[in-house]
C-alpha positions in Angstrom: -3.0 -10.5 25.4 -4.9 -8.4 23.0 -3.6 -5.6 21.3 -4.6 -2.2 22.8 -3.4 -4.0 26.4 -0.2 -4.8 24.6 0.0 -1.3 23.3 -0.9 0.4 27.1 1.8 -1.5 28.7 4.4 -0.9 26.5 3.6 2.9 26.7 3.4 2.7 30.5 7.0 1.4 30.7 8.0 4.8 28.6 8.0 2.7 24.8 6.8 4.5 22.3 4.2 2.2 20.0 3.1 3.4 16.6 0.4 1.0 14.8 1.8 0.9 10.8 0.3 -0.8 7.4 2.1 -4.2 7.0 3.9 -2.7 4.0 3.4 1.6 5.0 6.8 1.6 2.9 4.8 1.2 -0.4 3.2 4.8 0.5 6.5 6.3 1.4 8.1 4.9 -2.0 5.9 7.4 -4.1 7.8 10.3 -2.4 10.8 8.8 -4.0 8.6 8.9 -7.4 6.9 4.9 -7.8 4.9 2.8 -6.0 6.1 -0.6 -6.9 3.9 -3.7 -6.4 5.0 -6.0 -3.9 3.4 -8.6 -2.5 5.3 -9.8 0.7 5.5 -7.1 3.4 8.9 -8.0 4.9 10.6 -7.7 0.9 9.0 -4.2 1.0 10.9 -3.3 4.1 13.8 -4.8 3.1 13.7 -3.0 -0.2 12.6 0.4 0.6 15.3 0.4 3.3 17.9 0.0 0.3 16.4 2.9 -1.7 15.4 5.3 1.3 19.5 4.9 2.2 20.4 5.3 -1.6 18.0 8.9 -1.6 19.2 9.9 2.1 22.4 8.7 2.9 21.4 7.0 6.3 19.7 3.5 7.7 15.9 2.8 7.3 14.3 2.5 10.8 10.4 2.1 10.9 11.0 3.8 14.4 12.7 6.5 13.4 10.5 9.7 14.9 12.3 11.8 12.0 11.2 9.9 9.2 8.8 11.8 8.0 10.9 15.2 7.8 13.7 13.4 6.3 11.5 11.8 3.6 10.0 15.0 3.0 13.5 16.8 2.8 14.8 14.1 0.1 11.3 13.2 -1.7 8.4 15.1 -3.1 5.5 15.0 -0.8 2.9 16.5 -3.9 4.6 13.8 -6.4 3.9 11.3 -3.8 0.1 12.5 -3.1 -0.6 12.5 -6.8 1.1 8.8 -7.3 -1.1 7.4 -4.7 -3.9 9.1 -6.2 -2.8 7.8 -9.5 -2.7 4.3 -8.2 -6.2 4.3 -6.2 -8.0 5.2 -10.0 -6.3 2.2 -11.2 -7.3 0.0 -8.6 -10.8 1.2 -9.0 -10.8 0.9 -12.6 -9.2 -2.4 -12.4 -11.9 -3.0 -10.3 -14.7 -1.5 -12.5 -13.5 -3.1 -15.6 -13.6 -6.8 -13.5 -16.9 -6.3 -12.5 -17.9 -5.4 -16.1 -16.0 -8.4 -17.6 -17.9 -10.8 -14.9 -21.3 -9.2 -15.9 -20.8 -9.7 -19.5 -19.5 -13.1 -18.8 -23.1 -13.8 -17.1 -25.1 -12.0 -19.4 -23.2 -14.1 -21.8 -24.1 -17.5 -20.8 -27.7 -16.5 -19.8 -28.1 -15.5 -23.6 -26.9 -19.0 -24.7 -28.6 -20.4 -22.4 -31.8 -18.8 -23.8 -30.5 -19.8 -27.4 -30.0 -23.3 -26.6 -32.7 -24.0 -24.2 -31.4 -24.2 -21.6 -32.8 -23.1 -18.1 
């Protein structure tokens, strides 16, 4: 059954379906100050449910429909916007500086290439 059928049926039976990022936790982390890197999206759960009970006292639940005024209550909603900001530059310039390292890698072997004859 595809999605969006999956989604109207649960809504017609009174459930209330929210779509979320495999890992969305990584985002609310940076309220809590850091955006760690991690790769497997059920570890991030697992982990931001220990440190979102360490900052607020109560259970992580993805399906909490408070969760975003308690995480604003215990976290800092500009220190999170300015992490994530922080962290898309580095991803771009991590990106940037790849792209630069592969072109110089080609223009590299095109110049020895030249040197040694070689089409």
């Amino acid at each position: 059954m595809p999605t969006d059928e999956i989604i109207k049926e649960a809504e017609d039976k009174g459930i209330q379906v929210g779509w979320s990022n495999p890992c969305f936790e990584i985002w609310m982390y940076a309220y809590f100050g850091f955006m760690p890197a991690i790769q497997d999206s059920w570890t991030c759960c697992s982990d931001f449910g220990r440190v979102y009970e360490a900052k607020t006292g109560q259970k992580y639940s993805k399906a909490d429909e408070q969760m975003y005024g308690k995480i604003c209550k215990a976290g800092d909603e500009e220190k999170a916007i300015q992490i994530a900001q922080q962290k898309q530059c580095k991803r771009e310039g991590d990106f940037i500086r790849e792209l630069i390292m592969q072109l110089e890698r080609k223009c590299l072997l095109t110049y020895i290439r030249i040197i040694i004859g070689y089409p």
